[in-house]
C-alpha positions, 0 to 999 in steps of 0.5 A: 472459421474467420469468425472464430479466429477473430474470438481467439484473437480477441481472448488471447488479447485480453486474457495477455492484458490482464496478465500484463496488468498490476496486481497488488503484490501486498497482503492485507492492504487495507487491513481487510482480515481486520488485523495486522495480518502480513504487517509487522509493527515497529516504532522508531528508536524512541518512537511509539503508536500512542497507549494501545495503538496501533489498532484496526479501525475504520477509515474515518472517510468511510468504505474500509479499513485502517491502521490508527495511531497517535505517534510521537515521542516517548519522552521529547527530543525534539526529532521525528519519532513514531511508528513503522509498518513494513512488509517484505513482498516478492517482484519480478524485475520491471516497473511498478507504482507503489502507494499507501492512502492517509489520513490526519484527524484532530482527537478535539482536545489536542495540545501539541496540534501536529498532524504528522509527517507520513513517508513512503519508503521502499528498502530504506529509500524515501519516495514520497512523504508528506507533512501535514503541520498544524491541525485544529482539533477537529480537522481532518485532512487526507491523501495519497503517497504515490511513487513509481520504481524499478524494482529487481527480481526478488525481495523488497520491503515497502514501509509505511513511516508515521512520525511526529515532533512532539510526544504521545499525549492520551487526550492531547494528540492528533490520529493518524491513519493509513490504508490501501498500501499497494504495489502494483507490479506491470511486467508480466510473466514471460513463461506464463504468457507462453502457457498462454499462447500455447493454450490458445493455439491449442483452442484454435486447433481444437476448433479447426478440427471441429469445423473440418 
C-alpha cells in the first residue's frame, strides 16, 4: 500500500505543477493558422505596414511563422508611425511574463536605413521597446521584448507597436518582423486544483479498497 500512495503522491505533485505552470493565454502566437487569426491589424494616426503589408511569412531565422511589415509614415511628420497588432485575452489575477520575438531586416536597397522601433504594451501601458537605429541594407538584427506583470481577473489587451521616423518607400524601406507573442499566465486555478485533489483521493480510496 506504501508503494502506492508514494505513486499518488508523486502524480498529484506533477499534475499541481503543470496546472500551476504558464500556459499561453494568446492565440495564433506565431501566426501558425498562417493569418492573422485572433489579431487585429491597426496603424497609427498617419501610420502604415508598408503596400500590402502586414502579410504572414516566415520568420527570416527560420523554424515558424511571422508578421512582416515595411512601417513608417504615410506622408513624413517627423514622428514615430507605423503599425499595431493587438489582441484581448483573458487572465485571472496574479503574475505573468509577457513577450513577443522580433526581427529588423534591410530590404538591400533601402534609403531611409531605420530599422524601427518595437514596443511591448499591455492595456496602453509600455513594458518594453527597443530601437534598432541604423541598418545597412543587408543587416539583420533580432530579439525579444520580455516584461512581467500583475495582471487583475479579466480582460487585457497585449499590443505589438512597429514604428519608424521615416516614410514607407516600396524598395527603400527596412522589414520588420514580429513573432512568438506569449503571455504566460503563473496562478493556478483554485477551484481546478480542488477537482484535482478530489480526483486523486478518490485514486486513493479506489486503490485501498482494492488492496483490502
Amino acid at each position: 500500500m506504501h508503494r502506492y500512495k508514494t505513486l499518488i503522491l508523486v502524480a498529484m505533485l506533477v499534475l499541481v505543477a503543470a496546472h500551476a505552470s504558464g500556459t499561453n493565454l494568446l492565440v495564433n502566437g506565431s501566426f501558425e493558422s498562417g493569418d492573422f487569426a485572433g489579431w487585429t491589424i491597426g496603424t497609427t494616426s498617419n501610420g502604415t505596414w508598408g503596400e500590402l503589408l502586414p502579410i504572414v511569412a516566415t520568420w527570416p531565422l527560420g523554424g515558424m511563422n511571422a508578421a512582416k511589415g515595411e512601417v513608417g509614415q504615410v506622408s513624413s511628420n517627423g514622428l514615430y508611425e507605423g503599425g499595431i497588432l493587438l489582441q484581448t485575452f483573458y487572465s485571472r489575477a496574479g503574475a505573468a511574463t509577457l513577450s513577443f520575438d522580433w526581427a529588423a531586416m534591410g530590404d538591400g536597397v533601402q534609403e531611409n536605413a531605420d530599422g524601427g522601433f518595437f514596443a511591448l504594451v499591455l492595456d496602453g501601458t509600455t513594458l518594453a521597446q527597443f530601437d534598432v537605429g541604423d541598418i545597412g541594407p543587408n543587416d539583420l538584427f533580432n530579439g525579444t521584448l520580455s516584461a512581467n506583470a500583475n495582471l487583475t481577473a479579466g480582460q487585457h489587451i497585449f499590443e505589438i507597436d512597429v514604428l519608424r521616423p521615416y516614410t514607407s518607400l516600396p524598395g527603400g524601406t527596412p522589414f520588420q518582423y514580429v513573432t512568438n507573442a506569449d503571455v504566460e499566465g503563473t496562478v493556478p486555478e483554485p477551484s481546478s486544483l480542488v477537482l484535482l485533489a478530489s480526483g486523486v483521493l478518490g485514486l486513493a480510496g479506489f486503490l485501498r479498497r482494492k488492496l483490502l
